[in-house]
C-alpha positions as CSV (number, residue, x, y, z in Angstrom):
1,X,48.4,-1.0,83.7
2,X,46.0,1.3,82.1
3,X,46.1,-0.6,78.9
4,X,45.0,-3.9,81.3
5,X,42.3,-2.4,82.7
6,X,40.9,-1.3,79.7
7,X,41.1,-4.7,78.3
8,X,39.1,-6.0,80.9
9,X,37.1,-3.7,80.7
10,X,36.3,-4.1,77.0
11,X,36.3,-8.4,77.1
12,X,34.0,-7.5,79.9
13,X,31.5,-5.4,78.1
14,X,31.4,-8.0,75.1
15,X,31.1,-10.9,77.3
16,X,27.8,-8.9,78.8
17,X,26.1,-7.9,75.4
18,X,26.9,-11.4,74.3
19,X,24.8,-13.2,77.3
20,X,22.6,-10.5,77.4
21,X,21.1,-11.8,74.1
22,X,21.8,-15.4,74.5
23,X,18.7,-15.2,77.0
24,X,16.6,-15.3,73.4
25,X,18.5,-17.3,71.5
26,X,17.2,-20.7,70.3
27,X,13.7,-21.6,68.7
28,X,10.6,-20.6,70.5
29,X,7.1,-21.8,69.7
30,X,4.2,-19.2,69.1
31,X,0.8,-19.6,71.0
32,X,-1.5,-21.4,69.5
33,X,-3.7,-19.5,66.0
34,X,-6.5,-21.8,65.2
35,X,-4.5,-24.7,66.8
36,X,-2.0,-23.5,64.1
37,X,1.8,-22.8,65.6
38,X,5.1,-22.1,64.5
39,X,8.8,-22.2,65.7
40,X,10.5,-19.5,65.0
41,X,14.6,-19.5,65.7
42,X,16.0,-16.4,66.9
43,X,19.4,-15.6,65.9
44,X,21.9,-12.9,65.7
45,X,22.2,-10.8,62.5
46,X,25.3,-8.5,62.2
47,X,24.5,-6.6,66.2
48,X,20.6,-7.2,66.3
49,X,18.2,-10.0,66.3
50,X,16.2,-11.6,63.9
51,X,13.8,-14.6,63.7
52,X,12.9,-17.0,61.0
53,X,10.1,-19.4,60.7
54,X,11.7,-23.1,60.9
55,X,8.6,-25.0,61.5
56,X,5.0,-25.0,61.2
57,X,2.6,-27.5,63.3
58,X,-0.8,-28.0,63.3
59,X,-2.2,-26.7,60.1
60,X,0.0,-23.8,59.7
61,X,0.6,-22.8,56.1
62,X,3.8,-24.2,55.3
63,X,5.2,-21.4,53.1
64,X,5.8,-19.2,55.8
65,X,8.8,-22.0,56.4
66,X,12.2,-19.6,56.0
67,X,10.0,-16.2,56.3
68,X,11.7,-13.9,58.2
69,X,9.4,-12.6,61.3
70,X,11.3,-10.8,63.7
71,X,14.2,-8.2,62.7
72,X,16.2,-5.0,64.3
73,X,15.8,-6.4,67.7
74,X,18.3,-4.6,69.6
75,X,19.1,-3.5,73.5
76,X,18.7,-5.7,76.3
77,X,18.0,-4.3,80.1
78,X,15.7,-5.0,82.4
79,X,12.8,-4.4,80.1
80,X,13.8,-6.6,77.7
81,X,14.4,-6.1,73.9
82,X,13.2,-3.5,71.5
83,X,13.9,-1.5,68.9
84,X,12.8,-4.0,66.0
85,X,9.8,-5.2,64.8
86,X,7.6,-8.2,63.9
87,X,6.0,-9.5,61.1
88,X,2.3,-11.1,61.7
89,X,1.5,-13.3,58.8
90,X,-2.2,-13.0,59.8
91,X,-2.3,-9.4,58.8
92,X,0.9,-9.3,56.4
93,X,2.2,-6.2,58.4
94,X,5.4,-5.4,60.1
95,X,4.7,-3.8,63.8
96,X,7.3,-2.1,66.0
97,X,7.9,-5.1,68.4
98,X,9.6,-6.0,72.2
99,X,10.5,-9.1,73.5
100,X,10.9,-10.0,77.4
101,X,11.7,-13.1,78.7
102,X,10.0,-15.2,81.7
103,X,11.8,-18.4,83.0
104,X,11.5,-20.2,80.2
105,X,9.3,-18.3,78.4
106,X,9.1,-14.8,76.3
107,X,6.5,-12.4,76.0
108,X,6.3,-11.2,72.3
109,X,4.4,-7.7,71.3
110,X,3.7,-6.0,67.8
111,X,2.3,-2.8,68.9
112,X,0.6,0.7,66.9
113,X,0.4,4.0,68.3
114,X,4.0,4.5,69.6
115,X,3.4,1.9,71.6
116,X,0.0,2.7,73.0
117,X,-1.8,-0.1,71.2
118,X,0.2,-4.2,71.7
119,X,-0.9,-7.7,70.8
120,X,1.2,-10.5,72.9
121,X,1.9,-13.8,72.6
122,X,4.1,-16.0,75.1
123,X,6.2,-18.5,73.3
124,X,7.7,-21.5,74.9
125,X,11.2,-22.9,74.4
126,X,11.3,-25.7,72.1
């Protein structure tokens, strides 16, 4: 009986990381940079989160196609996700990042100073 429970228990447990982080997954489309955007596809890689640049619109510089902007995203509570970080191409930096989400929106920060200092965007589902 023991041994059940357990089971249950652990099926249970992966079940709840696993839609924990499906609340991120799919492609999300950055605000808006000099009218310039870009869909990036956040996926799992081995137990965190990554995101890659799939798309570009409205002027963006299409090399960034395939760059890898979000990585180490781990954890998912109320707060949201943290723990990784994000790369903004503007400055060619990585920042220590979180990621909450909104309906169908998510708040994305690359912050400085432990945390004291964040820039946000909100990207939209695509």
């Amino acid at each position: 009986m023991k041994i059940a429970i357990r089971t249950v228990a652990i099926a249970a447990t992966i079940l709840t990381a696993g839609l924990a982080q499906a609340d991120i997954l799919g492609t999300w489309r950055t605000e808006p940079s000099d009218g310039a955007t870009l869909d990036v596809k956040i996926a799992a890689c081995g137990d965190a989160l990554c995101g890659h640049v799939v798309d570009v619109n409205g002027g963006a510089d299409a090399s960034l196609i395939g760059t890898q902007i979000i990585k180490g995203m781990t954890g998912s509570d109320a707060a949201g996700y943290s723990g990784g970080q994000i790369f903004a191409p503007d400055t060619g930096k990585w920042y220590r990042s979180k990621i909450s989400r909104s309906g169908n929106n998510i708040s994305v920060s690359g912050c400085v100073a432990g945390g004291l200092i964040c820039r946000s965007q909100i990207w939209t589902t695509r």
